[in-house]
VODOKE-518919 format. One record per atom (N, C-alpha, C): residue in one letter; x, y, z. Coordinates in steps of 0.05 Angstrom, whole numbers, padded with zeros to 5 digits, always signed. Example, Ala and Ser with C-alpha at 12.3 -4.5 7.8 and 13.67 -1.06 7.14 Angstrom:
<rs>
a+00264-00114+00156
a+00246-00090+00156
a+00264-00066+00156
s+00257-00045+00142
s+00273-00021+00143
s+00258+00001+00157
</rs>
This chain:
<rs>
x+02249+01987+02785
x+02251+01996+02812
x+02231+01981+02830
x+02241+01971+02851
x+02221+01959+02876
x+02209+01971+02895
x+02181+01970+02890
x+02168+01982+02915
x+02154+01968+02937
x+02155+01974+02959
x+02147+01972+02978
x+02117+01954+02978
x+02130+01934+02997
x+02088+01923+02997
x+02072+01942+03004
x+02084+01960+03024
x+02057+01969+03036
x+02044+01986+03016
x+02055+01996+03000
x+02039+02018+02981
x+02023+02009+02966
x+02019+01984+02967
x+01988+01965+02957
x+01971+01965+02973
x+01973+01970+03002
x+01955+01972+03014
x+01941+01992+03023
x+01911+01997+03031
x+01887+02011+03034
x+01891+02023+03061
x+01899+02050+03068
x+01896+02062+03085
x+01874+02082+03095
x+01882+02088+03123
x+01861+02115+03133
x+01832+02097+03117
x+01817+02082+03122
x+01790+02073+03122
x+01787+02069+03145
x+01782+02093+03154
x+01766+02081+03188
x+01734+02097+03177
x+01712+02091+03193
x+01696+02099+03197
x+01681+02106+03213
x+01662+02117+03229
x+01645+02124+03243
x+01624+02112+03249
x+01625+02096+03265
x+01617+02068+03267
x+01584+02088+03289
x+01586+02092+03308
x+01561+02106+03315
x+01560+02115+03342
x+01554+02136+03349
x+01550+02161+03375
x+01540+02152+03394
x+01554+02155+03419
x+01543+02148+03443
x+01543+02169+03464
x+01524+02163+03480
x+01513+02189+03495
x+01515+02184+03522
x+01520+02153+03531
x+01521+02157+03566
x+01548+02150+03562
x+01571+02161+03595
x+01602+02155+03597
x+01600+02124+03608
x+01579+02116+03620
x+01584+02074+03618
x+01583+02067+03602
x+01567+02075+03585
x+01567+02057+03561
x+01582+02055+03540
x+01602+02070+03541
x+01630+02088+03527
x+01637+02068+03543
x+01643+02067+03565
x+01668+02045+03590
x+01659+02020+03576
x+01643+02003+03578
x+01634+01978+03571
x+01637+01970+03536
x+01633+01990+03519
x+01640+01989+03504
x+01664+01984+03488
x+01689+02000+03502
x+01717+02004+03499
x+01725+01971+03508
x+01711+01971+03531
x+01724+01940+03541
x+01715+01920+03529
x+01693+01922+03513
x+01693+01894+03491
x+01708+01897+03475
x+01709+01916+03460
x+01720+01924+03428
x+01759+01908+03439
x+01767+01927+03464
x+01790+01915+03471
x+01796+01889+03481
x+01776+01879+03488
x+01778+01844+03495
x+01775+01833+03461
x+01759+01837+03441
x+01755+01820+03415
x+01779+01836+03388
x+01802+01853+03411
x+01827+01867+03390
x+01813+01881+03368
x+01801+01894+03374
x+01790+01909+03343
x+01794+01936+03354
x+01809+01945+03339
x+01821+01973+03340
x+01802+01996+03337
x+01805+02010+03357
x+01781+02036+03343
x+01794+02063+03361
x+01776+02086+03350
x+01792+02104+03363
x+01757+02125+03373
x+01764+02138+03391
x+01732+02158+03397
x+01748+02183+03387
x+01721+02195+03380
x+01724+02227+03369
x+01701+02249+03382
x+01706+02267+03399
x+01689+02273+03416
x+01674+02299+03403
x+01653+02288+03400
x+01630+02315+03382
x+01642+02343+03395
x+01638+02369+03391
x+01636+02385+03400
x+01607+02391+03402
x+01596+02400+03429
x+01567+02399+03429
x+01560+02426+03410
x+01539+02428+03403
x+01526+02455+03389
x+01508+02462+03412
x+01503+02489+03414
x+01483+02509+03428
x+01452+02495+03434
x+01443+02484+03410
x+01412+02479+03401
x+01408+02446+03401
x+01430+02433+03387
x+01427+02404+03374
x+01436+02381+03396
x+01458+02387+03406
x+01476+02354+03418
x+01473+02362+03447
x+01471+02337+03455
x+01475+02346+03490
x+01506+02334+03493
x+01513+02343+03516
x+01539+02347+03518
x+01543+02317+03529
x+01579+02306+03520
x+01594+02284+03528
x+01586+02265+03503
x+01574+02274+03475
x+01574+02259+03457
x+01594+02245+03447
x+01602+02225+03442
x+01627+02217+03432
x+01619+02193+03404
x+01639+02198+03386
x+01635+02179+03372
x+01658+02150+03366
x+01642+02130+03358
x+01677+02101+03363
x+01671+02104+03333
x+01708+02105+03324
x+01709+02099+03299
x+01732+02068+03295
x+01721+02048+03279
x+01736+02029+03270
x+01745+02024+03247
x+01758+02012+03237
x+01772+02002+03214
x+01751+01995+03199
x+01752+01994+03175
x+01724+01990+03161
x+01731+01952+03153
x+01748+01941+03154
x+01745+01912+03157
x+01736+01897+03177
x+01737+01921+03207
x+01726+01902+03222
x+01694+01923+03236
x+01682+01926+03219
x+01653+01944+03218
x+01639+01919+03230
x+01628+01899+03210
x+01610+01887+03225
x+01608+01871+03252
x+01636+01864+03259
x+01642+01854+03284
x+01635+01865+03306
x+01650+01900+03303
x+01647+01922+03321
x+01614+01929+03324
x+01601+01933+03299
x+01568+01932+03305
x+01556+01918+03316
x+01563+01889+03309
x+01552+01868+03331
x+01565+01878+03367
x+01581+01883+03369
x+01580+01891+03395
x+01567+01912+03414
x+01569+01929+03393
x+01554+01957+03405
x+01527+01948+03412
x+01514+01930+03389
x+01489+01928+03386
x+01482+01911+03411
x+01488+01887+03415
x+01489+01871+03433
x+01485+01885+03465
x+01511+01908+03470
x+01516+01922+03502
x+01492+01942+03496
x+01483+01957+03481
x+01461+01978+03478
x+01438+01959+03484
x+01418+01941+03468
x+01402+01926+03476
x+01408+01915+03504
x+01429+01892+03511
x+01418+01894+03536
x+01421+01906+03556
x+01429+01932+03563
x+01431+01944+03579
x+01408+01972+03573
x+01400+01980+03547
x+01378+02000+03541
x+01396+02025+03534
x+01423+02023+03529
x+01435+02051+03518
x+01417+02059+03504
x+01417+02086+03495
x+01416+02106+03467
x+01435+02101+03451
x+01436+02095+03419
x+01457+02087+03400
x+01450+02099+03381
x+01468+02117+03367
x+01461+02116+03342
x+01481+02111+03318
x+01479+02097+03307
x+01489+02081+03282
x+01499+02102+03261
x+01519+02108+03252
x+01536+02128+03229
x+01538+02113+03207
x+01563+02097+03218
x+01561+02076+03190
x+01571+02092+03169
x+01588+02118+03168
x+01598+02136+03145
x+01622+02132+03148
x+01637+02142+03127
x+01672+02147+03122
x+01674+02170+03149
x+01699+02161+03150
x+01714+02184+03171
x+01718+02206+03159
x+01714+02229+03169
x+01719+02251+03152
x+01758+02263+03173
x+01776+02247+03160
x+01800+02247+03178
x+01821+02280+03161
x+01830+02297+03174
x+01850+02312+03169
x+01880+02308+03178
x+01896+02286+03161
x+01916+02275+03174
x+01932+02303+03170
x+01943+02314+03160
x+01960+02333+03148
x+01945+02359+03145
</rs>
């Protein structure tokens, strides 16, 4: 019986590439990642009472294109002085 290519391949590896705290730097962000085609998606914290300040969001990418996407973040955070913080973990995804 013949199967399918795709079932050789590696799905749902996105990750949590790292949390951002101001809404420009979310805007500027989105517009690199979408000018250099690297697919990502945001996942918006739910703030807690004590811990997160609110409008946290996090960019998650494909885990093949991690270091690309880091170099960018890193790049618009430095020179502009965002707050960044780096995840760098598996997606914790509930497709189903």
């Amino acid at each position: 019986m013949n199967q399918p290519l795709y079932t050789s391949m590696k799905v749902h590896n996105e990750i949590e590439l790292c949390e951002i705290y101001d809404p420009e730097c979310k805007n500027l962000i989105e517009r690199a990642l979408l000018n250099e085609r690297i697919s990502f998606y945001i996942h918006w914290v739910k703030p807690s009472f004590f811990q997160r300040p609110k409008n946290v969001c996090v960019f998650c990418v494909n885990e093949n294109a991690k270091d690309a996407a880091e170099e960018i973040v890193r790049a618009i955070c430095d020179e502009n002085g965002y707050p960044v913080k780096f995840l760098l973990r598996r997606a914790n995804n509930q497709y189903l």
